[in-house]
C-alpha positions as CSV (number, residue, x, y, z in Angstrom):
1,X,8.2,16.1,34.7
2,X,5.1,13.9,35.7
3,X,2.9,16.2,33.5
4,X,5.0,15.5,30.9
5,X,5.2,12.0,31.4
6,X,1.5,11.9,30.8
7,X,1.1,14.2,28.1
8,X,3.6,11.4,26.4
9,X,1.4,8.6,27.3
10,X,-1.3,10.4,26.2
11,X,0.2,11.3,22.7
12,X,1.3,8.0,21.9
13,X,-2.1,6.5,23.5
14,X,-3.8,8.8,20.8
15,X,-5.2,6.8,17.3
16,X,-3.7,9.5,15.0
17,X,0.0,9.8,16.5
18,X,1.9,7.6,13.3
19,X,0.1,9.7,10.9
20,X,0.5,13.0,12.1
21,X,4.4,11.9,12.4
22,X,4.2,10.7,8.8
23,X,2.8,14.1,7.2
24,X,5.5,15.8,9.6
25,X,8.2,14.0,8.2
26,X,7.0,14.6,4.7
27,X,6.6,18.3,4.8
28,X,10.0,18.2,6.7
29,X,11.6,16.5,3.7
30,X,10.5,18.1,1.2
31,X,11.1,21.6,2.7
32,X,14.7,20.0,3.2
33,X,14.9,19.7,-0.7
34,X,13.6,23.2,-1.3
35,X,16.4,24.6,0.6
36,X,18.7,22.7,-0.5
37,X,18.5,22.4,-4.3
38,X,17.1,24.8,-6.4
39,X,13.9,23.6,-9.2
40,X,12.6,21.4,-5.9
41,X,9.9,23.9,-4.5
42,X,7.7,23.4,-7.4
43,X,4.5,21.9,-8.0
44,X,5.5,19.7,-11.1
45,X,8.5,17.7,-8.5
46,X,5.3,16.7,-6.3
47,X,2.9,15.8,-9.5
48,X,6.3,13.7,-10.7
49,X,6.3,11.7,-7.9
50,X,2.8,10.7,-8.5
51,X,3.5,9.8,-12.2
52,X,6.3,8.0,-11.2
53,X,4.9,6.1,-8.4
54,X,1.1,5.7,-9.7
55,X,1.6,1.9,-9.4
56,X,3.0,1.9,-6.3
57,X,0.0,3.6,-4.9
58,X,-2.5,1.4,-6.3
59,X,-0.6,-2.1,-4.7
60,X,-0.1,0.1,-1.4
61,X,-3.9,0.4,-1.5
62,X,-4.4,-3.4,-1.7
63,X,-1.8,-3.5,0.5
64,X,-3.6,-1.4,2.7
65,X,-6.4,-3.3,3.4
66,X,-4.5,-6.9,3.6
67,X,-2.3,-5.5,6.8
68,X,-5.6,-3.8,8.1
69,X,-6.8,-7.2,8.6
70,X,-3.8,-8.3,10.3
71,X,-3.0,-10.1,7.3
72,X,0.4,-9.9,4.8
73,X,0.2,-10.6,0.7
74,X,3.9,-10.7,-0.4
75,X,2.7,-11.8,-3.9
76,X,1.6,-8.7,-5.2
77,X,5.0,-7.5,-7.2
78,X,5.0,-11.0,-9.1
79,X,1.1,-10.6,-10.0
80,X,2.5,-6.9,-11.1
81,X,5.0,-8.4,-13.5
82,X,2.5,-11.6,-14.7
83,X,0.4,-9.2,-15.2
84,X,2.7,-7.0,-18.0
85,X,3.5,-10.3,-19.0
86,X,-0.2,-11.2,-20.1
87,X,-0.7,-8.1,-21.2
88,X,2.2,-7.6,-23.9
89,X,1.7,-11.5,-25.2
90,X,-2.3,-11.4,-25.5
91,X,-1.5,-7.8,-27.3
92,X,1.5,-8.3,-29.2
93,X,1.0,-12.2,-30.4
94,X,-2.8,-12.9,-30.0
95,X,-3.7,-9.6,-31.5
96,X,-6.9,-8.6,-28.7
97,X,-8.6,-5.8,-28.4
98,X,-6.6,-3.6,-25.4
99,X,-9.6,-2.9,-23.7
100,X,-10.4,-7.0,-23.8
101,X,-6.9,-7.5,-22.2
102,X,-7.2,-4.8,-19.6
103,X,-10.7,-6.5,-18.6
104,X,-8.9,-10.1,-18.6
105,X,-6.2,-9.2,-16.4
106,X,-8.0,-7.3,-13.7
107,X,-10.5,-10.6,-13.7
108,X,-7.2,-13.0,-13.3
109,X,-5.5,-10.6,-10.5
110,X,-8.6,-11.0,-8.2
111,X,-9.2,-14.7,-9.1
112,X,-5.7,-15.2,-8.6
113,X,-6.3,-13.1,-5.2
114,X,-9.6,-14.7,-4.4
115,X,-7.5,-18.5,-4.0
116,X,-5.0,-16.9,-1.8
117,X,-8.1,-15.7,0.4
118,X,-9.5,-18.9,0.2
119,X,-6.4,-21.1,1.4
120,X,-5.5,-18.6,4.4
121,X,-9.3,-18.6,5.6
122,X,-10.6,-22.1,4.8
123,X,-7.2,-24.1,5.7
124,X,-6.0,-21.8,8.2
125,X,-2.7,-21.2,6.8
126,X,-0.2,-18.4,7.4
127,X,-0.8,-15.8,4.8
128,X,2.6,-15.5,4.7
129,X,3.3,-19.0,3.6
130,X,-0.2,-18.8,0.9
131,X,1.2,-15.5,-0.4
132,X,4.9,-16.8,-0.7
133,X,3.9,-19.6,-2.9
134,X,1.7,-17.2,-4.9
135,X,4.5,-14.9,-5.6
136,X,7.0,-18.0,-7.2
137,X,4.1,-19.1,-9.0
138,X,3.3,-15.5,-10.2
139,X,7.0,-15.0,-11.0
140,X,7.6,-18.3,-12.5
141,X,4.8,-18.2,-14.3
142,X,6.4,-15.1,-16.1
143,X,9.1,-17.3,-17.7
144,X,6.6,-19.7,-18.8
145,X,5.1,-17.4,-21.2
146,X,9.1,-15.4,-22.5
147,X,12.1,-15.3,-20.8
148,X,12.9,-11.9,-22.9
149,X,10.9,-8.7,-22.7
150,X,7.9,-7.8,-25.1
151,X,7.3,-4.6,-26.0
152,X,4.1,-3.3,-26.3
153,X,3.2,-0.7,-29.3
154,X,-0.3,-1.1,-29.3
155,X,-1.9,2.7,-29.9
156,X,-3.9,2.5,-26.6
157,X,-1.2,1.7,-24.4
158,X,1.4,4.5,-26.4
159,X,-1.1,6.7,-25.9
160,X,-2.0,6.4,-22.3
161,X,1.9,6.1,-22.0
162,X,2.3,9.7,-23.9
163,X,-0.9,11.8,-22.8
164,X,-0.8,14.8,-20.7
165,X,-3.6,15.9,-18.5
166,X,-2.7,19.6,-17.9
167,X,-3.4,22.3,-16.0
168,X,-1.9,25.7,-16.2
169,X,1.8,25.5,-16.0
170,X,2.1,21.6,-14.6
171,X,0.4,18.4,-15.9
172,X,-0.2,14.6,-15.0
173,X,-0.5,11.5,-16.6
174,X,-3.6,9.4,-16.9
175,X,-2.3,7.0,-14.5
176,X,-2.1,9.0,-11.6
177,X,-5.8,10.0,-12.1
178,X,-6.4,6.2,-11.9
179,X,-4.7,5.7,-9.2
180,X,-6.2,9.2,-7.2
181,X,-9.8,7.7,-8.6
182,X,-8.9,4.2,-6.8
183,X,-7.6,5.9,-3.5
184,X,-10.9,7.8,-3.2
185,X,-12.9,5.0,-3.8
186,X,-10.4,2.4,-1.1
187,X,-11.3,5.5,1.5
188,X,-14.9,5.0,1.1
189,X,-14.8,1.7,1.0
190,X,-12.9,1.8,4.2
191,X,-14.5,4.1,6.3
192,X,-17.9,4.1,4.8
193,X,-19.2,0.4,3.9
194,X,-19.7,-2.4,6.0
195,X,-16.9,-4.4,4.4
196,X,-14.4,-1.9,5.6
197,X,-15.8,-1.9,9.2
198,X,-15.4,-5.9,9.0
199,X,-11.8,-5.3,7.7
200,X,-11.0,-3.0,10.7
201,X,-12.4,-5.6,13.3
202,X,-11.1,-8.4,11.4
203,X,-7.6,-7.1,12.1
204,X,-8.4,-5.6,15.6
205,X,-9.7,-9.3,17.0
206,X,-10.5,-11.9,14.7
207,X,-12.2,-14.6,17.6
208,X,-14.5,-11.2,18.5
209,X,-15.4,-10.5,14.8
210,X,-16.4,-13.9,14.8
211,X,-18.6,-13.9,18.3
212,X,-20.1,-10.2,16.5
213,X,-21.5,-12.3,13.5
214,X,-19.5,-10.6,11.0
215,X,-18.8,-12.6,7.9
216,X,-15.2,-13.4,8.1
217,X,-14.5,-15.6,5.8
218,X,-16.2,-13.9,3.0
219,X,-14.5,-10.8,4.2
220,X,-10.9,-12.0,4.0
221,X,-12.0,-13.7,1.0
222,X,-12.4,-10.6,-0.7
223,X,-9.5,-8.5,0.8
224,X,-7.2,-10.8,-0.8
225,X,-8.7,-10.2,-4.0
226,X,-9.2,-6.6,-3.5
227,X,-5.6,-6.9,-3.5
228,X,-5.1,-9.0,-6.5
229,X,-7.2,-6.6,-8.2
230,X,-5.1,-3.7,-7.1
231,X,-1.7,-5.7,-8.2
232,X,-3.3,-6.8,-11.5
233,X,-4.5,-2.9,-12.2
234,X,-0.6,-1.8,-10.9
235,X,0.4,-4.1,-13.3
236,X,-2.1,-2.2,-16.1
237,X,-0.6,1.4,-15.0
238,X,3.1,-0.6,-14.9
239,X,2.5,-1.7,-18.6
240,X,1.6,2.1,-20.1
241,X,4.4,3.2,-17.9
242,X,7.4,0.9,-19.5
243,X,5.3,0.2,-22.9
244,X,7.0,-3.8,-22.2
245,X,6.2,-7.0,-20.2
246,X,9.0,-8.7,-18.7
247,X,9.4,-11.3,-15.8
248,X,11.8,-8.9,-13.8
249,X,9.4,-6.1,-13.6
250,X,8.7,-4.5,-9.9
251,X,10.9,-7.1,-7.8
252,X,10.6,-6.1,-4.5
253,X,7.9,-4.0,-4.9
254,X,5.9,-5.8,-2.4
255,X,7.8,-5.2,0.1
256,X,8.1,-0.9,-1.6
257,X,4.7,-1.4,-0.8
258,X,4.7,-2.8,2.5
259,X,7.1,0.1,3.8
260,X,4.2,2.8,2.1
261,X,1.8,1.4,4.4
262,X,3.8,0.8,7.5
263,X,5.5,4.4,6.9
264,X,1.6,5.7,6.1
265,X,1.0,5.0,9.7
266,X,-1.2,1.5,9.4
267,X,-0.5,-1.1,12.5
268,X,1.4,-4.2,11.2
269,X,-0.8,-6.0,13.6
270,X,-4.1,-4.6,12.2
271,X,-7.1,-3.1,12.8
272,X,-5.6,0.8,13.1
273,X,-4.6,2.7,9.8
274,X,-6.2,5.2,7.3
275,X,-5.8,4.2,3.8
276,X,-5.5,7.9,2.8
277,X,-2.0,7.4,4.8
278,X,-0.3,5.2,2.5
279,X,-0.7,7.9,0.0
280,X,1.4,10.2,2.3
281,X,4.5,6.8,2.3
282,X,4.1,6.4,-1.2
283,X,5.1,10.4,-1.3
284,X,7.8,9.8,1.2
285,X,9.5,7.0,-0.7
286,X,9.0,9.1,-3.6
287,X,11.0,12.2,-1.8
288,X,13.6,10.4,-0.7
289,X,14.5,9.4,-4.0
290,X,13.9,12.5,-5.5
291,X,16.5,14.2,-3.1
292,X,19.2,11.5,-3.9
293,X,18.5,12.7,-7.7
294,X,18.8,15.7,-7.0
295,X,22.3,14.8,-4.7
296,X,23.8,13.1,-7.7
297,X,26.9,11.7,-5.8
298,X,25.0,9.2,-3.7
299,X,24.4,5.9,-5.0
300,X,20.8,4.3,-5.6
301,X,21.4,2.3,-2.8
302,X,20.9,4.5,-0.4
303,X,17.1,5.1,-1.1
304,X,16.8,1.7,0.6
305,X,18.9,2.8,3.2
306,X,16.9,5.3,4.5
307,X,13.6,3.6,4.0
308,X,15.0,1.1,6.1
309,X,16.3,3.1,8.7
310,X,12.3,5.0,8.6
311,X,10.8,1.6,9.0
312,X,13.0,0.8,12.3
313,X,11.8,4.5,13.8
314,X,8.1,3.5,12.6
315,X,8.2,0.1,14.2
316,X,9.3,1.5,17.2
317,X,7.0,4.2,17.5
318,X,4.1,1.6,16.5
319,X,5.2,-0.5,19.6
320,X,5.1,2.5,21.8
321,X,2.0,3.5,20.2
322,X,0.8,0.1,21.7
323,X,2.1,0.4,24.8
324,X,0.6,3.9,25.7
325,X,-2.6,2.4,24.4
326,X,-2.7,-0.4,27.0
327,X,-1.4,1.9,30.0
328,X,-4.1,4.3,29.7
329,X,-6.4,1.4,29.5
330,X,-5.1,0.0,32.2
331,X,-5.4,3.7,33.8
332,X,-9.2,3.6,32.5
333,X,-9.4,-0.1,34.1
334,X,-8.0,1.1,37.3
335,X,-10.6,4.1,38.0
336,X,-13.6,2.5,37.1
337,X,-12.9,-0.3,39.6
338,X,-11.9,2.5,42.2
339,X,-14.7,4.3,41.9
340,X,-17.4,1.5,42.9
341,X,-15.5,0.7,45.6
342,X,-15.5,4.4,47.0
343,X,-19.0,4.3,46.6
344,X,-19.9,1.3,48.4
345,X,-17.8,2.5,51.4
């Protein structure tokens, strides 16, 4: 029983413990759906998910990165809709060139970002409380320019919206290659720049960051437009997705994508997570839906249901994650101040 003990300690001490539970639970789901409903096991369901949740992806990615550095951006599925919103007007009733709108958009999502950053670092405000205010204005800012939706039939957009990228028997949109080409290039920025280094200690101990020289103001400066960048460029992929700009687009995305990051396996607190993880909650939300499809007689409902019972199970084994962590320091602690003292006697 005491071996097992501390093998449990150890498990739960060990960095990877909350992602190796997360890609558990996802091939345990899915081979759930392949036994139970037939069409399931295929490679297309999987690619669906993707084309369905492209978007979602992308914000978890800037999403990523903000809870990394212990931080929380709650305006990112208001910058989403503004950002179908800008879209379909500049398009529809200004006439621009759709490659000039893409270009504007992304620019305005990290600006818009980049303030956020500026207020929580410079006025030491809650992000919570910066981000809030960000996502009325974002949302209110939506009605300003329609109250209705505006469809969007500009060629570019119908045909990134139509376009099949296949191969052999299954196929995926152009937005899901976006979105794989911007989670490839969030994990090297993660684990192979110096920015992503400062993110990680950012979020592991700001005051010791600090003492290290690290630049962090610059550094959450741009992690909250990284993420506005990633909201605005959801918002792009949102836009070919519904062909239409509306105020009510992706409410309560934010916290979709919050839940793909926590259920990924990334510390609310900071400073621990792979972004390559919130690509395997973004599946998992995507399952879970899939298999109440598939069900038919459950209600819609019961997706969020589920997703919140996952994000009690993942807060809990986060917080035992933590607390294995600190006994075997402690453990650590303990030996090396043993073993001088053996010495000197």
């Amino acid at each position: 029983m005491k071996n097992f003990r501390s093998f449990f300690h150890h498990l739960l001490a060990t960095p990877y413990f909350t992602s190796l539970v997360t890609v558990a639970l996802l091939v345990v789901l899915f081979a759930m759906g392949s036994v139970a409903y037939d069409g399931f096991f295929s490679v297309q369901v999987v690619l669906n998910l993707l084309i369905d949740n492209a978007f979602l992806l992308v914000i978890g990615i800037g999403m990523t990165f903000v809870i990394l550095s212990g931080g929380i951006d709650l305006s990112v599925g208001s910058v989403l809709a503004l950002t179908t919103m800008i879209s379909a007007y500049l398009l529809q009733s200004w006439h621009w060139h759709p490659l000039l709108v893409i270009v504007c958009v992304l620019v305005l999502g990290g600006l818009f970002g980049a303030a956020m950053g500026g207020l929580i670092h410079f006025f030491k405000l809650q992000p919570f409380i910066v981000t809030l205010a960000g996502m009325f204005l974002a949302r209110g800012l939506c009605y300003l320019i329609s109250i209705n939706s505006i469809t969007i039939d500009d060629p570019l957009y119908v045909a990134m919206s139509q376009t099949r990228l296949e191969f052999g028997d299954a196929f995926i949109s152009p937005s899901v290659a976006i979105a794989l080409l911007m989670l490839a290039l969030a994990i090297y920025l993660a684990h192979y720049t110096r920015f992503g280094r400062a993110v990680y200690a950012v979020g592991g101990n700001e005051q010791s960051a600090l003492l290290m020289g690290l630049p962090v103001g610059r550094t959450k400066v741009a992690i909250y437009a990284f993420s506005g960048f990633c909201a605005a460029l959801a918002g792009v992929l949102f836009s070919f997705y519904m062909l239409s700009g509306y105020g009510l687009h992706a409410q309560g995305t934010e916290l979709d994508a919050i839940a793909a990051v926590v259920i990924g396996g990334t510390l609310l607190t900071g400073g621990y997570g792979y972004v390559a993880g919130t690509l395997t909650g973004v599946l998992i939300l995507g399952v879970i839906q899939t298999l109440i499809a598939f069900d038919g007689t459950l209600s819609s409902w019961w997706t969020k249901i589920v997703i919140g019972v996952l994000l009690f199970v993942f807060c809990l084994a986060q917080r035992l994650m933590s607390m294995g962590a600190a006994k075997a320091a402690d453990a650590n602690g303990a030996a090396v101040a043993v073993k001088p003292s053996a010495q000197a006697a």
